[in-house]
C-alpha positions as CSV (number, residue, x, y, z in Angstrom):
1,X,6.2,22.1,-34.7
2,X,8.9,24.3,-35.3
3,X,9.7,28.1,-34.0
4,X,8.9,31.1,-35.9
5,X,9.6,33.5,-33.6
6,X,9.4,34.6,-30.0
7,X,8.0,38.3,-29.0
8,X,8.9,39.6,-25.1
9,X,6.5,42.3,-23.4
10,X,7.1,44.4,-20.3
11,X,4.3,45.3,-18.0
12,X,4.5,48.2,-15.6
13,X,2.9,50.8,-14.1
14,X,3.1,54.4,-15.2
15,X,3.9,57.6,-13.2
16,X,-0.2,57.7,-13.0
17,X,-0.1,54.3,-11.6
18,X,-2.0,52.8,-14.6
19,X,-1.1,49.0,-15.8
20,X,0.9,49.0,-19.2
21,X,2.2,46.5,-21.5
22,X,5.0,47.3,-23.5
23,X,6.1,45.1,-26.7
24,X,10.0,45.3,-25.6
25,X,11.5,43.1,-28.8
26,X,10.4,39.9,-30.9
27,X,12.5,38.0,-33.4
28,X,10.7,36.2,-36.6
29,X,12.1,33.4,-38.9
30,X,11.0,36.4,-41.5
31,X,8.7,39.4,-42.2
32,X,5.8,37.1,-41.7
33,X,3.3,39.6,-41.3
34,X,0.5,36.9,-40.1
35,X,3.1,35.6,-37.8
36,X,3.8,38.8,-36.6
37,X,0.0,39.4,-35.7
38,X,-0.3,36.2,-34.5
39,X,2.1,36.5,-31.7
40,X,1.2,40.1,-30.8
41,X,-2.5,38.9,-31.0
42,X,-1.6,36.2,-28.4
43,X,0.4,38.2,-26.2
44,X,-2.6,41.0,-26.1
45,X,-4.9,38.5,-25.1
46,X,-3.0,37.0,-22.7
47,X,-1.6,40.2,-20.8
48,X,-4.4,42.5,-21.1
49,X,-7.0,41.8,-19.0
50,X,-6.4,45.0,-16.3
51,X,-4.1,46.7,-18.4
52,X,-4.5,50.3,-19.5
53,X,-2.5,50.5,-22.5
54,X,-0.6,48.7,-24.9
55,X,2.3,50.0,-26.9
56,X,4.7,49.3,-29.4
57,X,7.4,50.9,-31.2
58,X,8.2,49.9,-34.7
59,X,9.9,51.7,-37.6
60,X,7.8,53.4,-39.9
61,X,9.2,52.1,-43.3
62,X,9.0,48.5,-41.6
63,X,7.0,46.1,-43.6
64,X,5.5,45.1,-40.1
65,X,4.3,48.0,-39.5
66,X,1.5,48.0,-41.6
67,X,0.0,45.0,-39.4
68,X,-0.5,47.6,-36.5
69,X,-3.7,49.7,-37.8
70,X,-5.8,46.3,-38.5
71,X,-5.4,45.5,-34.9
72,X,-6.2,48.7,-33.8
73,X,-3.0,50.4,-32.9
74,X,-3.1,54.2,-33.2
75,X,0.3,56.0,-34.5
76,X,0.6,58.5,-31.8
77,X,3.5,61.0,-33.5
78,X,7.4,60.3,-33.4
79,X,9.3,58.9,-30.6
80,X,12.7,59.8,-29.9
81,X,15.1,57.1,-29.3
82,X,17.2,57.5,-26.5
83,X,20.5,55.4,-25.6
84,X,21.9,54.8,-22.4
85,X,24.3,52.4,-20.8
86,X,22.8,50.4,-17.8
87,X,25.3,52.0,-15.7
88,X,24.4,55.6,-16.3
89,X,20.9,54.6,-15.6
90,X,22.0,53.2,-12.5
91,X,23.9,56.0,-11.1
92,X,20.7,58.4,-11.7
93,X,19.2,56.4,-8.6
């Protein structure tokens, strides 16, 4: 077989204490939509069994994005996109 692409999720709990999974990044060969399901699919499967929620954040005007809906992911409204350097976020605590 060959790679087509790798997806990485984060689980954690939020300030409620509830179990989420976040989709933090993934990297395809190319805009493979089925390929794109399919490893978001697997990961879903995989992680969510005691999770509360599932979330991803993808560009609008991506051609990905599209995939979302037919696995029942709800757009929610806009999210802002906030940078930071690790060390910033490190001298907050």
């Amino acid at each position: 077989g060959e790679l087509n692409g790798f997806m990485v999720f984060r689980r954690f709990r939020d300030m409620a204490g509830n179990s989420v999974v976040s989709v933090a990044d993934w990297l395809l060969a190319s805009d493979d939509k089925a390929g794109f399901a399919l490893l978001l699919t697997q990961g879903i499967a995989e992680l969510s069994p005691g999770t509360e929620t599932i979330n991803i954040w993808i560009n609008k005007q991506d051609g990905l994005s599209s995939v979302l809906p037919k696995l029942c992911f709800v757009r929610r409204g806009e999210a802002p996109v906030i940078f930071a350097s690790n060390l910033d976020a490190l001298a907050r605590y």
